[in-house]
TORZALO-419638 format. One record per atom (N, C-alpha, C, CB): z, x, y. Coordinates in steps of 0.05 Angstrom, whole numbers, plus 5000, padded with zeros to 4 digits. Each point is the difference from the previous one (the first is absolute). Glycine has a CB too. Example, Ala and Ser with C-alpha at 12.3 -4.5 7.8 and 13.67 -1.06 7.14 Angstrom:
<drendos>
515652644886/500049825024/500050185024/502549624977/496150315044/500150165024/501449855022/495750244987/
</drendos>
This chain:
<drendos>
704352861031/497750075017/500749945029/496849904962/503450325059/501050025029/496649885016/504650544993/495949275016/497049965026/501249935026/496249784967/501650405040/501149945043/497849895007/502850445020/498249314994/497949825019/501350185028/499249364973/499450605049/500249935030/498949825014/500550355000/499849535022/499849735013/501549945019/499049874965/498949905044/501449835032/500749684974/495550235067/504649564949/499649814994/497549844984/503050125032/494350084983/497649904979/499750214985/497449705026/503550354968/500550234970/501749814974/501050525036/499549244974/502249854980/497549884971/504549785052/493450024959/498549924978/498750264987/499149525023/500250754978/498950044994/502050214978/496149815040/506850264963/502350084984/500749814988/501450315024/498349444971/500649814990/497449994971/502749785053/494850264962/497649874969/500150404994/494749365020/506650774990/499650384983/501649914985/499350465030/503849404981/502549964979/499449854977/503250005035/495149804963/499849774985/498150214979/500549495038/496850634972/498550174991/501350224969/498049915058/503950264960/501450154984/502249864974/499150305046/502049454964/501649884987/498549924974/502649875041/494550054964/498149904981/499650194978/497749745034/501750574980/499350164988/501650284988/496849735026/506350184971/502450174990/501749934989/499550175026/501849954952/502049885002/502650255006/497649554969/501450605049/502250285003/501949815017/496750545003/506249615000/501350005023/498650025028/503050174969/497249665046/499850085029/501249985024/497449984983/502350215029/502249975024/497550145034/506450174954/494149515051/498350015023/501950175029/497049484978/500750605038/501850205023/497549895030/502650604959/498549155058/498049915016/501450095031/498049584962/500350585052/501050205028/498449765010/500550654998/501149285035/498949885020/501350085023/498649664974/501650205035/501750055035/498449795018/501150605000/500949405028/498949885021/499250135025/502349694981/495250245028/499350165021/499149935022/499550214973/499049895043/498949785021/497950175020/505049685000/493050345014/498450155018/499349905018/498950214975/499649915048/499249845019/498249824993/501150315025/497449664953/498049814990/501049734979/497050475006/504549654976/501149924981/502549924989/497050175003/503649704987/503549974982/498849914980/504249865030/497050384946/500249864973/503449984993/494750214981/504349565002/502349924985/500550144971/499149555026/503550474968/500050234976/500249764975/503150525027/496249584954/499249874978/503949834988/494050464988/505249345007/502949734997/501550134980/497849485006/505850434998/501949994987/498849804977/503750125039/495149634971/499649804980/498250074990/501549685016/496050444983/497750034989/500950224971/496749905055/504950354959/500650234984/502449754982/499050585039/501849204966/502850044987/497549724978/506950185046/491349724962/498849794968/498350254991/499149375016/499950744995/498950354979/501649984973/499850415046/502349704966/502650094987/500849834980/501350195039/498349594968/500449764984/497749964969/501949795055/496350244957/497850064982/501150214980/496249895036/503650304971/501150234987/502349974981/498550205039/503549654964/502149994989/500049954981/501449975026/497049744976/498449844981/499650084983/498649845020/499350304983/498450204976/501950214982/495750005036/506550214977/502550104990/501650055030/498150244949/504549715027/502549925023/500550315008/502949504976/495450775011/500750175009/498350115018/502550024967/495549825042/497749995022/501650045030/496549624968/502550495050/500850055026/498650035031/502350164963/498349725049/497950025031/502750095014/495549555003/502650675018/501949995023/499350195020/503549874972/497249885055/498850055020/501050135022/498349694983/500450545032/501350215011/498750065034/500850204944/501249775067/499149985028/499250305018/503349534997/494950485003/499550385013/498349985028/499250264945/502649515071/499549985034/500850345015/502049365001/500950634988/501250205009/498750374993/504149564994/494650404977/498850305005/496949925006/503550324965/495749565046/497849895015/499750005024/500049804973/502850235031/500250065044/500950185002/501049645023/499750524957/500150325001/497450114988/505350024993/492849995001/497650164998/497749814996/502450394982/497049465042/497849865001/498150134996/501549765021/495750144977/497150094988/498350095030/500049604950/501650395075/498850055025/497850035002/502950145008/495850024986/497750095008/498449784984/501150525011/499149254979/498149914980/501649645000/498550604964/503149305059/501049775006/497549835013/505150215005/493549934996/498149875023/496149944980/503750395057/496749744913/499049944987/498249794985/502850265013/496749654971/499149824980/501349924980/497150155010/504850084985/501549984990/503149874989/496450235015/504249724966/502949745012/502250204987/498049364992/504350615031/501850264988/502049984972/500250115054/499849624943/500249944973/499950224981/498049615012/499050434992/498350204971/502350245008/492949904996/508450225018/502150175008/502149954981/498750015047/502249834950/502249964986/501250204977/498449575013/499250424965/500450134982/500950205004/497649804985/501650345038/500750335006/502350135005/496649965016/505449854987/503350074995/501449864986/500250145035/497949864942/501049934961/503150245004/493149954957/505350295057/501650234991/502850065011/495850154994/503849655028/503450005004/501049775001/500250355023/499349564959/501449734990/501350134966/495749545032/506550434967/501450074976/500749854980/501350255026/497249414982/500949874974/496750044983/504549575024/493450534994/497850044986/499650184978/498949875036/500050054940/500550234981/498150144995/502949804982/497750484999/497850264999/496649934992/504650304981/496049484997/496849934999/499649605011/499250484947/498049655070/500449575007/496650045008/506549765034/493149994951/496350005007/500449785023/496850084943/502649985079/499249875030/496749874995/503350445033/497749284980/497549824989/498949835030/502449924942/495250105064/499549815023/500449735000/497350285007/502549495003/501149795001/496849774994/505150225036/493549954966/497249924992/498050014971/500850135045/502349934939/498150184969/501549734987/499850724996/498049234975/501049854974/500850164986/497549684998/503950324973/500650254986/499149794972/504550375032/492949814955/499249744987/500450144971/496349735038/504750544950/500850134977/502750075001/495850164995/505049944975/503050145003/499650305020/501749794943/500450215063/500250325022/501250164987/500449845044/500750144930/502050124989/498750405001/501749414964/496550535023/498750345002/500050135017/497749924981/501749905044/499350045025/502250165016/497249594994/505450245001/501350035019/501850244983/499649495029/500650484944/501650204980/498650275005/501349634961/496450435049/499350284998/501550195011/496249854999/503550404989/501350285006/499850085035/498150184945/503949845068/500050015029/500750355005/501849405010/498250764975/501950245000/497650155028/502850064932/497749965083/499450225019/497849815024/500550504955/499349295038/498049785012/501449895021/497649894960/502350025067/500649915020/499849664994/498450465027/498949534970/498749705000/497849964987/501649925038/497849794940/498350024986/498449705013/502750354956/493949765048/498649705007/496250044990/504349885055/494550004963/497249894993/498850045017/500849714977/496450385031/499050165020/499649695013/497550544981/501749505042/499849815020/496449914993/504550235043/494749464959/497650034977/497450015024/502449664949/498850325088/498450045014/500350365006/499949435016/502850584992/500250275007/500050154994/501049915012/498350084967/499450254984/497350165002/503149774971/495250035036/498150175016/499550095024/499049844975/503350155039/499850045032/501950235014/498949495000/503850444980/502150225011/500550184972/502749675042/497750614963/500050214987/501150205007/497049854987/504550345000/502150215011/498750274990/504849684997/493250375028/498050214991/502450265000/494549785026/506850224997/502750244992/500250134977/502749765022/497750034959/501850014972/497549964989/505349825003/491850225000/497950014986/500549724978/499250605009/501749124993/499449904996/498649735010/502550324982/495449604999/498449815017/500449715002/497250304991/503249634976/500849704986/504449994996/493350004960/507050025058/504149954997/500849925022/501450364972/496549365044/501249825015/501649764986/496450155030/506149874960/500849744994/500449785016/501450234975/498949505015/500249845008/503349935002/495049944986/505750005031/504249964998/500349735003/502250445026/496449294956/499949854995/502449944968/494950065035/505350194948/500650024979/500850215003/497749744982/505350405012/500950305000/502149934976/499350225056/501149954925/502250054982/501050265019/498149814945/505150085063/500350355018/502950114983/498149855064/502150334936/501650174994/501750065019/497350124973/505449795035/500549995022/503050305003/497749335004/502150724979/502150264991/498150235009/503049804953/494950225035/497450195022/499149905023/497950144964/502849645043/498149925028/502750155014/496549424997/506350544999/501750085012/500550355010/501149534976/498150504997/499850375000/497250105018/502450054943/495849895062/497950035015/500149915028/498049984960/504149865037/500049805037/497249914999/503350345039/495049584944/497449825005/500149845013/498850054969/503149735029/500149745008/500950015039/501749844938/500250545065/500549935017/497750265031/505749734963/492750335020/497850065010/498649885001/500550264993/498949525001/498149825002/500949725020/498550204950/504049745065/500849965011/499950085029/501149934960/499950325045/499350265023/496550005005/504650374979/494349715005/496049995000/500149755013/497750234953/503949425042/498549765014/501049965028/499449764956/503250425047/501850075022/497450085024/505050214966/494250015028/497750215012/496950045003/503450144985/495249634993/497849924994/498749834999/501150194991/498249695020/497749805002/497950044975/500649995055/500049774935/497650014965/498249724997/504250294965/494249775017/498949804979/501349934986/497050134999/503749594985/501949974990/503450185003/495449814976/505250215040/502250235006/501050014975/501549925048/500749904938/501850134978/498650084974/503749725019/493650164977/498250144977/498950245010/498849594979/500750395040/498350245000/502150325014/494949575009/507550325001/502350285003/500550014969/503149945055/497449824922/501050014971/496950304989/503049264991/495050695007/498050044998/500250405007/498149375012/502250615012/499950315011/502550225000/496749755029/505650094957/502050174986/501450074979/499849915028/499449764953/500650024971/498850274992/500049494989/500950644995/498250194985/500849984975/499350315032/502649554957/501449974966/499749745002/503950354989/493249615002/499249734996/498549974981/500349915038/499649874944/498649924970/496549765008/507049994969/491250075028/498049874998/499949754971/498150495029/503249244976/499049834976/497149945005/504649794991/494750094981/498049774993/500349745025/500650124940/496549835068/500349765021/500249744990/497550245029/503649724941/501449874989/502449965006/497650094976/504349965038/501950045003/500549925032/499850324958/497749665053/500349905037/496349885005/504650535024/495949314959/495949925001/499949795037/498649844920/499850285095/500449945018/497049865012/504450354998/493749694984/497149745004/499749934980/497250145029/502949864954/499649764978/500650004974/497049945023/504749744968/500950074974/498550134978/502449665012/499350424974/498150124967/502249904975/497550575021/501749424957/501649974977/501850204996/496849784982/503350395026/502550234993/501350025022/498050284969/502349535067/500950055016/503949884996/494150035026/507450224981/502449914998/501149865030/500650384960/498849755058/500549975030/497749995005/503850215012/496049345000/498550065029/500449955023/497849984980/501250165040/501250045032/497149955010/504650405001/496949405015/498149745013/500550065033/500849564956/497150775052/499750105025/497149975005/503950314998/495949695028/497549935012/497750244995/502849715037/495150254956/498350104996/497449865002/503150234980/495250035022/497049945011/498349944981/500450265033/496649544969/498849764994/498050045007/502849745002/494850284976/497350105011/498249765002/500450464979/501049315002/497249814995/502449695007/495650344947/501849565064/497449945011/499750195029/500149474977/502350595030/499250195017/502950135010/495249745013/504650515003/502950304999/502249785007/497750585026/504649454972/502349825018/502450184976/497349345023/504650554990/503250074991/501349794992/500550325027/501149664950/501149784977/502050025001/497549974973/504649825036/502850054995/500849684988/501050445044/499349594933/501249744987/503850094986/493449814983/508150015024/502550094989/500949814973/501550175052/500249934932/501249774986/500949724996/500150335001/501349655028/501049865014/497949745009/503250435010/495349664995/497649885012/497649854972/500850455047/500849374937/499450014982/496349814997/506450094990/493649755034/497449844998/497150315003/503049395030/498150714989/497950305004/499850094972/501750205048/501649914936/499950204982/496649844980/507150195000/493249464996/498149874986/496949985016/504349754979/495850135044/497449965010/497750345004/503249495026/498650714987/499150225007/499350244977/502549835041/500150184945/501650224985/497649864969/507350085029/493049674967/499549934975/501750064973/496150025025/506049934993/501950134978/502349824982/499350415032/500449554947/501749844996/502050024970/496449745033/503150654969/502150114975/502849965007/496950394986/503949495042/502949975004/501349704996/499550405032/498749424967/500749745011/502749884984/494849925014/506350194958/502450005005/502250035010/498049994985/501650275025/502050145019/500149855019/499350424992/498349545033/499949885025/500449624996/496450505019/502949524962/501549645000/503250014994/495449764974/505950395016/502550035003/500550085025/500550084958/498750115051/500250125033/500149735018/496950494994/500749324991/500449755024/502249784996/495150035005/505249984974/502249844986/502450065024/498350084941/502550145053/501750115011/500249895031/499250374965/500249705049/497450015029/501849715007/493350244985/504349535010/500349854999/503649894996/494650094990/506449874986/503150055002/502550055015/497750074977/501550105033/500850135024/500549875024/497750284981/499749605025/499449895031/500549714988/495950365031/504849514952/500949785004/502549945016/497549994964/
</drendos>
């Protein structure tokens, strides 16, 4: 099983409790594929996600089978060749960019489910990720706000805003379509909402609609396989916006009320802790 993280440096705890997550919940082969780079703006410097962090990942992994694999791939260089220009000055963190030159990277392979750094994986994925890709670009989960807001009246459809929180991509068709590298050029030229979801959004056209089982993005259920722990809106006691992360494990309890992980995240602290001694 192929998964692509992307990341700076705080992208590390949260590829660390998806790794631990998936490790819990597989026992396939896997071979992790984590894009970062270093960058810097007039506002900002991030730091690209650690040799050391990716190399106790890895360690984890091994653990589990010696034919387990991480590896970490530096894409500064096609990053200062087709920056997101028009959309640097954003909300956006160019990070979420990363993924978008999966396609010229050649150790990446034809099928890889790309995972945010914010999701648990709390079922097997085996179905998930084994499905039939023949003529499909990318397979995901409608976005569970946006889906009522953005719509591709063009193409007369109303409900096929996904969310790119969760993509199974096909990357042998992303290649034959240049998707990945149209969608690149559009953040080059465009100023967006969410830029890389929403250029992903207005050019896929060989795209698969799952069950929001598969990317549950407000609230757990008993059949949820993936959950992705993005900010969303809050009606009671009164309107506001919710962003609790994994990582953030006293929130995930006091706020979230959640406490279907507390194995996972007590290992996560275990860990943590360890570490910084």
């Amino acid at each position: 099983m192929n998964i692509l993280f992307c990341g700076d440096h705080n992208a590390e705890d949260g590829v660390l409790i998806s790794t631990l997550s998936l490790l819990k919940n597989t026992n396939a082969e896997l071979h992790l594929y984590v894009l970062t780079m270093y960058i810097q703006s007039d506002e900002k410097q991030y730091q690209p996600f650690s040799k050391h962090a990716a190399d106790y990942i890895r360690s984890l992994l091994v653990k589990k089978n010696p034919k387990n694999t991480l590896e970490l791939i530096d894409c500064t260089s096609l990053f200062i060749q087709e920056p997101p220009s028009a959309n640097m000055g954003t909300r956006f963190t160019p990070y979420a960019m990363l993924r978008l030159f999966a396609d010229q990277l050649p150790q990446i392979p034809d099928r890889i489910l790309y995972l945010d750094d914010d999701i648990i994986v709390r079922q097997d994925l085996t179905s998930f990720y084994e499905q039939n890709l023949d003529n499909i670009e990318l397979v995901g989960v409608l976005d569970y706000w946006g889906r009522f807001f953005f719509h591709n009246f063009k193409q007369r459809k109303a409900f096929d805003y996904l969310n790119s929180g969760v993509l199974l991509l096909n990357m042998k068709e992303i290649k034959q379509t240049k998707l990945f590298a149209r969608i690149r050029h559009m953040m080059q030229v465009k100023k967006m909402f969410f830029p890389d979801q929403t250029a992903l959004n207005k050019l896929a056209v060989k795209k698969r609609i799952m069950s929001r089982k598969y990317n549950e993005q407000y609230r757990l259920h008993p059949d949820t396989v993936i959950q992705h722990f993005t900010t969303s809106f809050r009606f009671k006691p009164y309107f506001h916006t919710q962003t609790v992360k994994p990582w953030d494990v006293e929130r995930v309890h006091s706020v979230l009320k959640l406490h279907e992980y507390d194995d996972l995240l007590n290992e996560y602290l275990t860990i943590k802790n360890n570490l910084h001694k």
